[in-house]
N, C-alpha and C positions, 0 to 999 in steps of 0.2 A: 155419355155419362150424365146422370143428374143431378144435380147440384147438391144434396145431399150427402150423394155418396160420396163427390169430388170433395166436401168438406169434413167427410168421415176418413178418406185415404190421404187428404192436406192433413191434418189433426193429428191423425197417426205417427205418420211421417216426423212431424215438429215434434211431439210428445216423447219420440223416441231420439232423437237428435239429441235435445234438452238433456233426459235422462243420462244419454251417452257422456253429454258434454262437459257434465258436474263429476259424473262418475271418471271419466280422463283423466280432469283437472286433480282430483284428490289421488289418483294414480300418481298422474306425474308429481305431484308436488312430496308424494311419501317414498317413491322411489328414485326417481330421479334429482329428487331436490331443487332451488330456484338456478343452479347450473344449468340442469338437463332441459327445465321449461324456459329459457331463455334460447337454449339449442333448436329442442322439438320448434320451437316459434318462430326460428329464424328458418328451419328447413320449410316448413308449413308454406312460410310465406313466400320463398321460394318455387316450391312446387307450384303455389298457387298462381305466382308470375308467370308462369312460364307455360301453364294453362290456362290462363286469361289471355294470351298474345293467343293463342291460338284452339282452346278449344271452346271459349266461349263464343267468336263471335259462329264457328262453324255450328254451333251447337244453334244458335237464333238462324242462322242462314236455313240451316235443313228443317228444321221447324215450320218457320216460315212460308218455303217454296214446297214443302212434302203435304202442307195441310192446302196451299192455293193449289197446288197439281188435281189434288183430288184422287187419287186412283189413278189418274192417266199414266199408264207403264212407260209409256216409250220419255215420257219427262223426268219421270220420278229414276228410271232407269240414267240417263242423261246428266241430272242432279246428283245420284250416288256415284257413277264414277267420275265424277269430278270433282267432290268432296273427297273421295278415300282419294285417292290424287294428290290431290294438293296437300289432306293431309300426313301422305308419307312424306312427300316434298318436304314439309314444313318439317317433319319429326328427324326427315336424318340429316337437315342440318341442324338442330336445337341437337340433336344426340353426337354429332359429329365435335362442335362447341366447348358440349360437355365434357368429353372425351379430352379434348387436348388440350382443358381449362380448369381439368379435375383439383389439381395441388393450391393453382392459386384460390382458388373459389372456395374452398376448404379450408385456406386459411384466412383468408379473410372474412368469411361469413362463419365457420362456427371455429374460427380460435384456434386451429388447429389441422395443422399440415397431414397427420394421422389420419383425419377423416375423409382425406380422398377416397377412399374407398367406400362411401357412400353415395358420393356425386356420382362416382360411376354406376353405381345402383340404381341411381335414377336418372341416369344416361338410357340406363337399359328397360327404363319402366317408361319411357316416353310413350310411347307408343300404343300402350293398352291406358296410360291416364287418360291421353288425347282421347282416343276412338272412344272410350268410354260414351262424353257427353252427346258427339257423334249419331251415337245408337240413341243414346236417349233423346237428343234432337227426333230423328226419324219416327219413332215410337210416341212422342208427344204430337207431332203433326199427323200422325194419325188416330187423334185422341183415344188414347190407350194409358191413360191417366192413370187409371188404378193399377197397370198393369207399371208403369213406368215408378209410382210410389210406392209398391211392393217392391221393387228389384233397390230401388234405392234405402229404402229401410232396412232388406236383409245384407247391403254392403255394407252399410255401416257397422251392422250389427259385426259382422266377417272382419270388416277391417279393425274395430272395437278388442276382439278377440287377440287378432294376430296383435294389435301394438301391446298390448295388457300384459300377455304371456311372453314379450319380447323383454318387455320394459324390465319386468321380472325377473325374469332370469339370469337377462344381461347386463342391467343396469343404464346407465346414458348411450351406449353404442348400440345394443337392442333395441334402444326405445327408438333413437334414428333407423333404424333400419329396419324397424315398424310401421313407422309411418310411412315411409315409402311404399313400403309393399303396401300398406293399405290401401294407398290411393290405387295403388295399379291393382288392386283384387277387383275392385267394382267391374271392371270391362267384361270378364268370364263369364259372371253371373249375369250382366247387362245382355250380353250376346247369347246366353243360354233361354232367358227370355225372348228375345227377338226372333230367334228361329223358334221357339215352338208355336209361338204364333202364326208364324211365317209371314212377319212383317216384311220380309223381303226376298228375292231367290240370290242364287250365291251372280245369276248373269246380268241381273241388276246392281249389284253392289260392284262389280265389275265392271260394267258398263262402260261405253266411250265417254272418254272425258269431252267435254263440250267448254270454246271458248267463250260461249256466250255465257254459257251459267257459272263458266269459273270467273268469270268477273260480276255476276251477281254476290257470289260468296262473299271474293273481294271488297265488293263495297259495303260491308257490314264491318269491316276492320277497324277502317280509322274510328270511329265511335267509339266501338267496346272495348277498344285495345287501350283507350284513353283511360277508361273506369276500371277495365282490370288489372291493369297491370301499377298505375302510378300510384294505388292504395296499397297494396302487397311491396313496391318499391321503398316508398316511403318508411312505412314500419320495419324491412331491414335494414335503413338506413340508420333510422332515430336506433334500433336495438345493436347495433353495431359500435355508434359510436357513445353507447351509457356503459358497454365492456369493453370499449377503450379506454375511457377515462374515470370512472368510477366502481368497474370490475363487473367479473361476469356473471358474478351474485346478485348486483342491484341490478344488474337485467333480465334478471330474474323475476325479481320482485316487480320491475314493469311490467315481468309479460305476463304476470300473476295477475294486477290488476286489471291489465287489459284486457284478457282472456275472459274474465268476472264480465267486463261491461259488454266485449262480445254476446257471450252469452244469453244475459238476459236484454242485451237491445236487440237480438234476431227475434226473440218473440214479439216486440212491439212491431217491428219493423214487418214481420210475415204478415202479423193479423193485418197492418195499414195496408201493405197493396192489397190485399185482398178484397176490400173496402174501397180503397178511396182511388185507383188506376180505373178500374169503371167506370165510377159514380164520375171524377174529371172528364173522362169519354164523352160521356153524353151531356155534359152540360156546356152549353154555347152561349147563354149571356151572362155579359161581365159580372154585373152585380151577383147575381146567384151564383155564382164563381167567386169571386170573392168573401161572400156568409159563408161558401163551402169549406172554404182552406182556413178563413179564420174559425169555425166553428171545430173542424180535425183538428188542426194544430192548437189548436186550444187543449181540445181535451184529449190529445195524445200528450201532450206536455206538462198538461196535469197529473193524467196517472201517471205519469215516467217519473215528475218530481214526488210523490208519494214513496214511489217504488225507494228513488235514490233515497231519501230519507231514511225508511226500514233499513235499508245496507250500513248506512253510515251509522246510523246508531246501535245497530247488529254486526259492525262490521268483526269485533276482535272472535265473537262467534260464528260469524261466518269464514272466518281465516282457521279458527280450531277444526270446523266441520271440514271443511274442504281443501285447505292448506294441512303443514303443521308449524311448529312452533319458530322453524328456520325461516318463515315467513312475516312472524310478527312485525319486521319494519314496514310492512305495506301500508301496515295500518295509515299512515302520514301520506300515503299519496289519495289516499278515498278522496277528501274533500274536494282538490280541483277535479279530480277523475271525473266523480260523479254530476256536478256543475256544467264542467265537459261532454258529459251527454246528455243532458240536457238538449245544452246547444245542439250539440250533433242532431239530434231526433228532429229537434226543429228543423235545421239546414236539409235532412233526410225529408219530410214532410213535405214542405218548400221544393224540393229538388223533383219530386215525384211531378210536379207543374210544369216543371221545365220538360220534363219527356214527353209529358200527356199533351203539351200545346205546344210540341214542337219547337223551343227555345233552342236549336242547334248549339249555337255559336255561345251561348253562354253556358250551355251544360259543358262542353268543349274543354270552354277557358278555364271553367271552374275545378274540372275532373283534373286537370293539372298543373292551376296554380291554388290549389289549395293541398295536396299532399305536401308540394313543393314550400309553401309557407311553412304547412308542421314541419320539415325537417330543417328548414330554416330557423325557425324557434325556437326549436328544442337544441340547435345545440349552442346557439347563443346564452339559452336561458340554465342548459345542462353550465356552465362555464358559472354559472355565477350562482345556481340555489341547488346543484347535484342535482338527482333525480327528480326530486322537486318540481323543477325548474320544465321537466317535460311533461307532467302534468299542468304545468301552468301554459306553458306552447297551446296545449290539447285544448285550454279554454278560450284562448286568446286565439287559436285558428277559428273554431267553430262558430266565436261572436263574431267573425269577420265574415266570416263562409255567411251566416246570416244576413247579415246585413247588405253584403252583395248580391243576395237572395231576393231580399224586400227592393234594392232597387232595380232590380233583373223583370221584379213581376211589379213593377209599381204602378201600372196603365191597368193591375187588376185589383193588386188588394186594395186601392186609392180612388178605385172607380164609385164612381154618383149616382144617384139616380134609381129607378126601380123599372 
């Protein structure tokens, strides 16, 4: 594919994501109220834990090993049955878990002993979340990019749909059991793509499992299990304990805000790798490595404090358009929020160094003692300024997460000489 197009079907992709994501957010917040987006936020991150342990890092493994195979059958054959292997392994004990941990996990994460009956919903949707990324691993290693941003565009789209008319009809029980299914609709569409291509036959996807490559798989675990899973951790933890102690209203209102900075920091955040994971690639002395990261982080940290600026001074109209009026107390958390991402973008910027020059052991420490600090903060800081209090966590991790950043890379950004 050539780069044109690959930034015509990336753009797409984003452009409709965005739209989706606004349009959601004024969903949930008209139907479901700052209850339900505390709920949908808590399942969200959920789901999304629980396919970061295992469909992210299968998703870079078969990437990876599908695009070095090259065509070669008897490997690529080799690699998929030992992916869908290990991925049944892994799904029916996460579905087995679920199953006999439905009531406590229900009431502990959304409030409510009733809601069992959604864990088991997504007991039973494991299995097509997982394979989903799966497929689209295989289909990205055979660069089939537009074919893999078309399929991904119309699930959203699909998934968009079913939560909307769930949300609707049902009210907060619909909308959870919306988003479930949403996630598990992508796999259909994902695999109805794969076969017409005929990115695979059905005796290669079946293939002998192989002990060699299912420890290649494996060794992509400990990494991305560290970044997937303890950022999705951490936010049900902080969201958990602001409806324990302040109700399930103002975690509402958190997830109101955070959902806002989600949002528009995935667009800063798509266009920087896009940009700047390359450009780090191919530069190898220090000094021009260091003008590179302060020249990006500069001026990503510029337009972002811009951006923040517009919100905070638009914020009570951006709460009318996209909230409604049950939201008004958010307004009080904007300032740290926004400050908060700031830092984040930067420590995000900074962190993109740490992959590209192979900082293991610090990308490591950092991917889990920094969740671990936010929810350390915030419920120190929840105890003494309410909700407040974890917007201020939010700023007080990220300055930190920074700062151990600059001394992570100091032998670069500090480097001499020309």
């Amino acid at each position: 594919m050539g780069l044109k197009r690959a930034f015509f079907f990336g753009g797409t992709q984003s452009m409709v994501r965005l739209a989706l994501s606004f349009a959601s957010v004024k969903i949930t917040a008209v139907y479901l109220g700052p209850e339900g987006i505390a709920l949908t936020g808590q399942i969200a991150n959920l789901i999304n834990l629980l396919s970061g342990m295992m469909a992210t890092p299968l998703n870079t493994a078969v990437t990876r090993f599908t695009a070095e195979y090259n065509g070669d059958e008897v490997k690529v054959s080799r690699l998929l049955g030992s992916a869908v292997k290990l991925t049944l392994l892994l799904c029916l004990i996460v579905t087995g878990c679920l199953i006999l941990a439905a009531e406590p996990l229900a009431r502990r994460f959304l409030q409510n002993a009733g809601y069992a009956w959604i864990i088991l919903l997504l007991a039973g949707s494991i299995i097509p979340i997982v394979f989903s990324p799966l497929i689209s691993g295989l289909l990205t290693g055979q660069k089939r990019m537009g074919l893999v941003s078309t399929a991904m565009t119309v699930n959203n789209l699909l998934g968009f749909a079913v939560f909307v008319s769930l949300s609707v009809s049902a009210g907060i029980p619909g909308g959870l059991e919306g988003l479930v299914i949403s996630y598990g609709l992508g796999f259909f569409f994902m695999l109805l793509c794969a076969l017409r291509v005929r990115a695979f036959t059905w005796r290669q996807l079946w293939g002998t499992a192989s002990g060699s490559e299912a420890r290649k798989i494996l060794g992509f675990f400990p990494l991305l299990i560290a970044h997937a899973v303890c950022g999705p951790l951490a936010l049900i933890l902080i969201r958990d304990q602001i409806a324990q102690r302040v109700g399930l209203g103002e975690a509402g209102n958190w997830q109101a805000v955070w959902r806002l900075s989600e949002v528009y920091l995935t667009v800063f955040a798509s266009s920087l790798s896009l940009y700047f994971m390359p450009r780090l690639a191919e530069i190898t002395h220090p000094f021009e490595l260091r003008r590179e990261i302060l020249r990006t982080v500069g001026a990503v940290c510029g337009l972002l404090s811009l951006a923040a600026l517009a919100l905070f001074f638009c914020r009570d109209l951006v709460i009318h358009l996209l909230f409604t009026a049950k939201f008004i107390s958010m307004r009080d958390l904007f300032p740290a929020q926004l400050v908060g991402d700031v830092f984040k973008m930067a420590s995000w910027s900074c962190g993109f160094v740490l992959v590209a020059k192979d900082y293991k052991k610090w990308y490591m420490t950092l991917e889990v003692l920094i969740p671990a600090l936010f929810v350390g903060l915030s419920i120190y800081f929840l105890q003494v300024w309410g909700t407040k209090g974890v917007t201020y966590a939010y700023v007080t991790t990220y300055a930190c997460n920074l700062i151990l950043l600059i001394i992570a890379l100091r032998k670069i950004i500090f480097a001499r000489g020309r």
